[in-house]
KOLMARNU-97831 format. One record per residue: x, y, z of N, C-alpha, C in turn; residue in three letters. Coordinates in steps of 0.02 Angstrom, whole numbers, plus 32768, in hexadecimal, padded with zeros to 4 digits. Each point is the difference from the previous one (the first is absolute). Layout:
<nodes>
XYZXYZXYZala;...
</nodes>
This chain:
<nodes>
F220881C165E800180327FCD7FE38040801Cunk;802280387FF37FE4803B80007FE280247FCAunk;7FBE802080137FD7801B7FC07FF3805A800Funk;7FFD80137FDF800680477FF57FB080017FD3unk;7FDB803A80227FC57FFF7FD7801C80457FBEunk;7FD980067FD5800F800E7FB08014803C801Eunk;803580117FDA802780547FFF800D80168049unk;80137FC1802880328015803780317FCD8013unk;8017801D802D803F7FAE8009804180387FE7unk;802C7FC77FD4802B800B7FBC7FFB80207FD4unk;7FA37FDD7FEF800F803D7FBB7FEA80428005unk;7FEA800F80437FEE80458005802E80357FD2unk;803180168018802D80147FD28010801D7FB7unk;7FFB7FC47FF180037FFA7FA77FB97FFD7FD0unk;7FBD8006803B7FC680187FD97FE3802F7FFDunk;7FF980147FBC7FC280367FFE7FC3800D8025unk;7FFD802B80347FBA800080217FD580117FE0unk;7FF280267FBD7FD980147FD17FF77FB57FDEunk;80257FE47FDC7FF87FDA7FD67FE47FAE803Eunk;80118007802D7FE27FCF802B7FB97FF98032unk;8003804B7FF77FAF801B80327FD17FC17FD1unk;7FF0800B7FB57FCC7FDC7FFC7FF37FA78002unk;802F7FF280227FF57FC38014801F7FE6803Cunk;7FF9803E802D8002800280597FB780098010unk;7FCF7FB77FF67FC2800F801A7FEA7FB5802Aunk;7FCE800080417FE77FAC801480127FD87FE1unk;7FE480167FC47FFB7FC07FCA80347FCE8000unk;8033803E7FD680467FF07FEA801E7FE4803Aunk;7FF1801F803080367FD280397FE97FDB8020unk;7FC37FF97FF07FE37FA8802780197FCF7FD2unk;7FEB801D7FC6801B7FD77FBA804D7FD9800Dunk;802C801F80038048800A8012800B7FCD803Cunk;7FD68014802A80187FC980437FDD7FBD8005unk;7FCA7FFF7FCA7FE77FC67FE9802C7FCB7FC6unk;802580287FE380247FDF7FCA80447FE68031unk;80288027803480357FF880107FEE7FB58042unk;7FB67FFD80157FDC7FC7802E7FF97FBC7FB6unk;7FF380147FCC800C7FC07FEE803C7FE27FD8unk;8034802E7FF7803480027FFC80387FCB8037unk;7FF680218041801C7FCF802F7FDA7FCD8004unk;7FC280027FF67FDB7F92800480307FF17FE5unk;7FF6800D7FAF801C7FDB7FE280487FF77FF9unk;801D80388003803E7FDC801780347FE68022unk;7FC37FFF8037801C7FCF804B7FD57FD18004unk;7FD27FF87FD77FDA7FB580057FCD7FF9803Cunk;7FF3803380217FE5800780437F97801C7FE9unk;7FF07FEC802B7FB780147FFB801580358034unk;8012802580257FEC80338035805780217FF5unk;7FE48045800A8041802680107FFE8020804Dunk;80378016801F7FFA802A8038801E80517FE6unk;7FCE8030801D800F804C8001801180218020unk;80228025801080088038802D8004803D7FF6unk;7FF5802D800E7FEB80457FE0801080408030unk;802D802F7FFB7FFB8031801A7FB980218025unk;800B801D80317FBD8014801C7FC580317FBFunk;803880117FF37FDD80427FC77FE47FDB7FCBunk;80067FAE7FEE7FCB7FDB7FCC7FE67FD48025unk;80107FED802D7FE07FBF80177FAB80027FFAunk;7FF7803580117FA57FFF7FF17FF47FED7FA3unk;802480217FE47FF27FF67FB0800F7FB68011unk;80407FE6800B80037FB77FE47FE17FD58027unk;7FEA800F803A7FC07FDC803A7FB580037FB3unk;8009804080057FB97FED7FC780037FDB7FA8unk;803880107FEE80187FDD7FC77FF87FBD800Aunk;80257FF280397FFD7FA080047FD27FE3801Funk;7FCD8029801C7FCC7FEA801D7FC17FEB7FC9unk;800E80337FC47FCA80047FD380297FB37FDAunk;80357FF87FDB80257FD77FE57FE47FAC801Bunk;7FFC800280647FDF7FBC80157FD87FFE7FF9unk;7FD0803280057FAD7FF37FF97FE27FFD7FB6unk;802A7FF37FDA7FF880187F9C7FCF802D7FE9unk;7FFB803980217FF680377FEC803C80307FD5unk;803F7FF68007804E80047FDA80027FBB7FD5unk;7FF180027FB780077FC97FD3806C80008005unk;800D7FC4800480427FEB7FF37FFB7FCD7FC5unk;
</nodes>
């Protein structure tokens, strides 16, 4: 699966950057890549996923899933 973080990808396009700024923040998009991580568990039945990440996130998702193993990221 390919994932697009919030208000880029596809739907860049067709969103409001006004109406989307206020919920383009950490939060929201740790939030986001936390929901779409337990999303694939569950519906591949798998305890572990594999990532790969463009150079330009790999540090975010190096630290996203690092916090996620150590349960400092509640899933």
């Amino acid at each position: 699966m390919q994932w697009d973080q919030r208000g880029a990808g596809n739907t860049y396009a067709v969103n409001d950057p006004v109406a989307l700024a206020s919920s383009m923040t950490i939060e929201q998009m740790t939030s986001d890549a936390e929901e779409v991580v337990r999303y694939l568990l569950k519906q591949y039945g798998k305890g572990e996923i594999f990532v790969r990440a463009t150079p330009r996130e790999a540090r975010w998702a190096w630290l996203l899933l690092n916090g996620i193993r150590n349960g400092s990221t509640p899933i």
